[in-house]
C-alpha positions as CSV (number, residue, x, y, z in Angstrom):
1,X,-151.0,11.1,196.8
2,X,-149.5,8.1,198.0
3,X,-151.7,5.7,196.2
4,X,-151.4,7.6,193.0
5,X,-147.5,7.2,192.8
6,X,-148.3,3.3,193.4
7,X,-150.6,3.1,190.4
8,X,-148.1,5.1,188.0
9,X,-145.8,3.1,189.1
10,X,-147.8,-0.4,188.2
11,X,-148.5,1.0,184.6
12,X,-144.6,1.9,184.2
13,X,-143.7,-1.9,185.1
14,X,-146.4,-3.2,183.1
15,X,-145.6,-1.2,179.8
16,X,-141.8,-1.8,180.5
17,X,-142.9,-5.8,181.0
18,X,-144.8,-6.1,177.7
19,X,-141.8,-4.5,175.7
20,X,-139.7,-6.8,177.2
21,X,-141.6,-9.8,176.4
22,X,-142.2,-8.6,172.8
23,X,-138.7,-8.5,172.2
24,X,-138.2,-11.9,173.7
25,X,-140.3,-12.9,171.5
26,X,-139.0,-11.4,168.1
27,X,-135.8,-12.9,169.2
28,X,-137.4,-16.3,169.2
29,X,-138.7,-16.1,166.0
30,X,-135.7,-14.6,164.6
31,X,-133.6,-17.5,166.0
32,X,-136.2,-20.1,165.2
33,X,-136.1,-19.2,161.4
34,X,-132.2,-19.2,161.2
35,X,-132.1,-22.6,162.5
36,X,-135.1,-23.8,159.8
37,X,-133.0,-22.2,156.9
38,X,-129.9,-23.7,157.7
39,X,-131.5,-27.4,158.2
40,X,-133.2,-27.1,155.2
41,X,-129.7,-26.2,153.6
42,X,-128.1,-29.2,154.9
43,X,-130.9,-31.6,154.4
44,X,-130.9,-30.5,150.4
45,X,-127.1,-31.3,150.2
46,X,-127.1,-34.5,152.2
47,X,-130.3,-36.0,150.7
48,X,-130.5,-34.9,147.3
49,X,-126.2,-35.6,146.9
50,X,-125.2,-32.1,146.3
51,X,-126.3,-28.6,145.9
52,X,-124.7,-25.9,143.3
53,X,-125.2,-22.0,144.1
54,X,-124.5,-20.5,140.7
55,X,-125.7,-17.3,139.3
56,X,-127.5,-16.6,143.0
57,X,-130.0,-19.6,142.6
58,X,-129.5,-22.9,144.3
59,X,-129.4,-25.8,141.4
60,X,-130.3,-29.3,142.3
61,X,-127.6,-31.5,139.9
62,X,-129.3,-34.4,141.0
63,X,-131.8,-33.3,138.6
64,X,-132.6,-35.6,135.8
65,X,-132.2,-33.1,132.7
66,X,-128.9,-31.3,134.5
67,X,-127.6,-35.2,135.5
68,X,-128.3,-35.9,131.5
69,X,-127.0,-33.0,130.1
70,X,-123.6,-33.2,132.8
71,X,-123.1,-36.9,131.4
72,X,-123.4,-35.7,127.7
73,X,-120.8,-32.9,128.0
74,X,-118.3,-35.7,130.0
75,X,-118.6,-38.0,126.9
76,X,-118.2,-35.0,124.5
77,X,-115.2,-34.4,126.1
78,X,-113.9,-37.8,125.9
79,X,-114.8,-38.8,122.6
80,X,-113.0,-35.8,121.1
81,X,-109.6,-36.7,121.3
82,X,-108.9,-33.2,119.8
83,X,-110.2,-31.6,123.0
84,X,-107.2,-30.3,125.7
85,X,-108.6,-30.2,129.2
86,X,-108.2,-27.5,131.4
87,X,-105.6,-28.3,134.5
88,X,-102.6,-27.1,136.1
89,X,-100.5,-28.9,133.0
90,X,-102.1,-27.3,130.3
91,X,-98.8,-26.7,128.8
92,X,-98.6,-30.1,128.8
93,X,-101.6,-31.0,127.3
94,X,-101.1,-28.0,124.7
95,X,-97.8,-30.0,123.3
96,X,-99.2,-33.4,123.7
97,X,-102.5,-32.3,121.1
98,X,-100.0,-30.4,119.1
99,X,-97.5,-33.5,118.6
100,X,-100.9,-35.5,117.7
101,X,-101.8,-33.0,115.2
102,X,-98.9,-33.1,113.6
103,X,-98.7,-36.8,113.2
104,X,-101.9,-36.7,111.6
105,X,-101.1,-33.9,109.2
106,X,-98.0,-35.9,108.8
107,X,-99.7,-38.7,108.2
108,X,-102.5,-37.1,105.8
109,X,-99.7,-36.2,103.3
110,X,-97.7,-39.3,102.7
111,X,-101.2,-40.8,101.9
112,X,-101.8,-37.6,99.7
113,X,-98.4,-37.6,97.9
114,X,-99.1,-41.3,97.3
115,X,-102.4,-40.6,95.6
116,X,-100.3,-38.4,93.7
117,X,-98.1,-40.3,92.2
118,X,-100.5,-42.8,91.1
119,X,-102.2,-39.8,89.5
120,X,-98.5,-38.6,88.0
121,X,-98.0,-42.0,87.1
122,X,-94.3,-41.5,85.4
123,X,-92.5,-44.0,84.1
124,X,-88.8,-45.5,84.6
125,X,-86.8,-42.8,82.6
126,X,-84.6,-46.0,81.3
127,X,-83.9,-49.6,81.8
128,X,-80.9,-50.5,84.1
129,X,-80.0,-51.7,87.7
130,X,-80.6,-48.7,91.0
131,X,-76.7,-48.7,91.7
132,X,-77.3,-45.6,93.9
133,X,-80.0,-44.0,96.1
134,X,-81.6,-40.8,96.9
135,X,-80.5,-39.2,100.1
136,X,-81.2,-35.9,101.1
137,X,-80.4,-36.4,105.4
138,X,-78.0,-39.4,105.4
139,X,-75.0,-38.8,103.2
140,X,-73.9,-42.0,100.9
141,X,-70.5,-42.9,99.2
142,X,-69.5,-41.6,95.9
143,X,-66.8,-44.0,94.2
144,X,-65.6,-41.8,91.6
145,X,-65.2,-38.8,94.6
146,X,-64.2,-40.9,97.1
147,X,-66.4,-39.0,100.1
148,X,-69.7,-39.4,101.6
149,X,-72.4,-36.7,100.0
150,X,-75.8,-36.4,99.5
151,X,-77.0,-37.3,96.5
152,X,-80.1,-35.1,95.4
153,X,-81.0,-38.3,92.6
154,X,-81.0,-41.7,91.7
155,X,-78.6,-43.7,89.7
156,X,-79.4,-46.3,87.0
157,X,-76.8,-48.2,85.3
158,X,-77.1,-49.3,81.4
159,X,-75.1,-49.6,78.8
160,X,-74.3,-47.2,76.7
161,X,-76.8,-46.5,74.3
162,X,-79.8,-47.5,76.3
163,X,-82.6,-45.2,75.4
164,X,-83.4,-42.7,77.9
165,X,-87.3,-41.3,77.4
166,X,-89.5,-38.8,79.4
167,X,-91.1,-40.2,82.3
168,X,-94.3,-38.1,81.5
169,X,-95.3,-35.1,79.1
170,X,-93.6,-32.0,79.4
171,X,-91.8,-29.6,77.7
172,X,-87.7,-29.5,77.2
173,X,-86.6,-26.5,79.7
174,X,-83.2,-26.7,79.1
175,X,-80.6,-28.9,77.6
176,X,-77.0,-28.0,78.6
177,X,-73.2,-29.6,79.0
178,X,-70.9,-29.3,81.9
179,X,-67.8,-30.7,83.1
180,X,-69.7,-31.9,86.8
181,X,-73.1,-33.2,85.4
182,X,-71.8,-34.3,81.6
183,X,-75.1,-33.8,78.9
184,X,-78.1,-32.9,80.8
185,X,-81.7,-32.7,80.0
186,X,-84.5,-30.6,82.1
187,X,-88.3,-30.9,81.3
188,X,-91.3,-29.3,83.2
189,X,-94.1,-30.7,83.4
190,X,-97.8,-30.3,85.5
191,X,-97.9,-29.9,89.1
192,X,-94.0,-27.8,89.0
193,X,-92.5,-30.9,88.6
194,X,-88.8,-30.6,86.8
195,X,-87.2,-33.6,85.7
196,X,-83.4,-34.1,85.0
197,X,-81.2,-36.4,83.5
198,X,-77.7,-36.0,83.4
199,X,-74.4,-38.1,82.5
200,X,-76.2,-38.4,79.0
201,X,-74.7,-39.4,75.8
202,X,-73.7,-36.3,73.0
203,X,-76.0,-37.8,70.8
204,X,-79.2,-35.8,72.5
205,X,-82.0,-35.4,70.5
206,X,-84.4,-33.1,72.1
207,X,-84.1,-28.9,72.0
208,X,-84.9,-26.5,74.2
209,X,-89.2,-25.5,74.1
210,X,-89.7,-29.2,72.4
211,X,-93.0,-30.7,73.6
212,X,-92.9,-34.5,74.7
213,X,-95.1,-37.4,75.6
214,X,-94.6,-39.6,78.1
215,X,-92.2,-42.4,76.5
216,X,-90.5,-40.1,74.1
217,X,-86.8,-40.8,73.4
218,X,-84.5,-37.7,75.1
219,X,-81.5,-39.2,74.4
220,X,-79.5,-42.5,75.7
221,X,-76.8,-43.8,78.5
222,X,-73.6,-41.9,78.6
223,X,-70.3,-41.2,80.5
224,X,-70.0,-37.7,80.3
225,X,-70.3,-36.7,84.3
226,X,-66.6,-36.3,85.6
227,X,-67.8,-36.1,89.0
228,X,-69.5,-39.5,88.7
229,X,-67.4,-41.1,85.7
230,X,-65.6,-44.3,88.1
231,X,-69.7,-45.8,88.3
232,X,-69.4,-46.4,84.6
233,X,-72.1,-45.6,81.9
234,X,-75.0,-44.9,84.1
235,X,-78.4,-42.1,84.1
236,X,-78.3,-40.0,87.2
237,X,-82.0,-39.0,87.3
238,X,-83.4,-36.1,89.7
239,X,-86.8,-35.1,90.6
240,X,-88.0,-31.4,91.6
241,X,-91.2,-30.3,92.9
242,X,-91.7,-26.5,93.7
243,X,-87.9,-26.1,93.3
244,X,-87.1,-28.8,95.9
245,X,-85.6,-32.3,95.0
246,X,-87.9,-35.2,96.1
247,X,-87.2,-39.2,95.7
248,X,-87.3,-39.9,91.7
249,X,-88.6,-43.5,93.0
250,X,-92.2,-41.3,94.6
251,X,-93.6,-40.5,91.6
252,X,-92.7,-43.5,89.8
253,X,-96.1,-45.6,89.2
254,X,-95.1,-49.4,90.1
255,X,-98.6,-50.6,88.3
């Protein structure tokens, strides 16, 4: 009886041993593999310069088609000027590519509206001396007023008499007399451009609906403004284009 408890006993310890040594061992393995993994981790990242986990799969950048393609999107980036970088100062960046923009646009329409007025390519409504400038932001004296104004036109001294003639073709829009402009003369013509020409003589020669060439007499020099009668016999000469006066002297060709 004696020796059979012995033996059960000696089978228990054995059984219990081997579990215990299989589960020493499984933890070995276990441990053994997490160390592999994570040198292998560490030696990709220190060897091969850096590692990227993206979209659960690790990318090697060191790569020589990811290197090539990283360096083409940098110099897209800085070739187009146009481009506004992501950062904390995008605001800033947002207002810095919008102030460029709008130099260029700026920029892009001088050089159109000086294309065209080569293509206008108007004349000198009359021969005389510029006694007075356009200025539609800094005001500028008016003798026979006595005040600083704007003034929406140019003025051309002449004697009286000196032909006046359309700086391009058109057609007469309106011819008219009043006290503040004296005998004036509108004509439209392409590209909604009005002329005007005031402080004419009474002697006008054009009617309303007349066609006209470029060079064709209007009328001549006169004195008939009151608000501008102290500069003497004189053409006061205004330019509009889509209802807004512009510089007379812009679509003037100088060739």
């Amino acid at each position: 009886m004696e020796n059979n408890n012995k033996n059960k006993g000696k089978k228990l310890l054995e059984r219990d041993g081997f579990y215990l040594v299989l589960f020493l061992c499984v933890c070995l393995v276990a441990l053994t593999a997490v160390w592999v993994t994570k040198n292998s981790i560490d030696n990709l990242a220190t060897e091969d310069g850096f590692v990227n986990y993206e979209h659960g799969e690790l990318i090697d950048e060191s790569d020589d088609k990811v290197a090539s393609n990283g360096e083409d999107e940098i110099h897209l980036i800085k070739d187009n000027e146009k481009v506004v970088p992501t950062s904390t100062s995008s605001q800033q960046n947002l207002a810095k590519a919008k102030e460029k923009l709008a130099k260029e646009n700026e920029s892009k329409n001088q050089l159109a509206a000086k294309k065209e007025a080569v293509k206008i390519n108007a004349i000198m409504p009359t021969e005389g001396e510029l006694i007075r400038d356009y200025s539609d932001t800094e005001p500028s004296y008016s003798v026979t007023l006595d005040q600083w104004e704007l003034h929406k036109g140019i003025d051309i001294k002449a004697d009286k008499g000196t032909p006046v003639k359309a700086v391009m073709n058109g057609e007469v829009l309106d011819v008219a007399k009043n006290e503040r402009n004296g005998v004036t003369v509108k004509i439209k013509h392409e590209g909604n451009l009005v002329t005007v020409y005031s402080n004419l003589s009474l002697d006008t020669i054009v009617e309303k609906g007349q066609k006209l060439n470029r060079g064709d007499v209007i009328s001549s020099v006169g004195n008939t403004s009151i608000v501008e009668s102290k500069e003497g016999p004189h053409l006061h000469f205004e330019v509009l284009k889509d209802g807004k006066n512009i510089d007379p002297l812009s679509i003037i060709n100088s060739n």
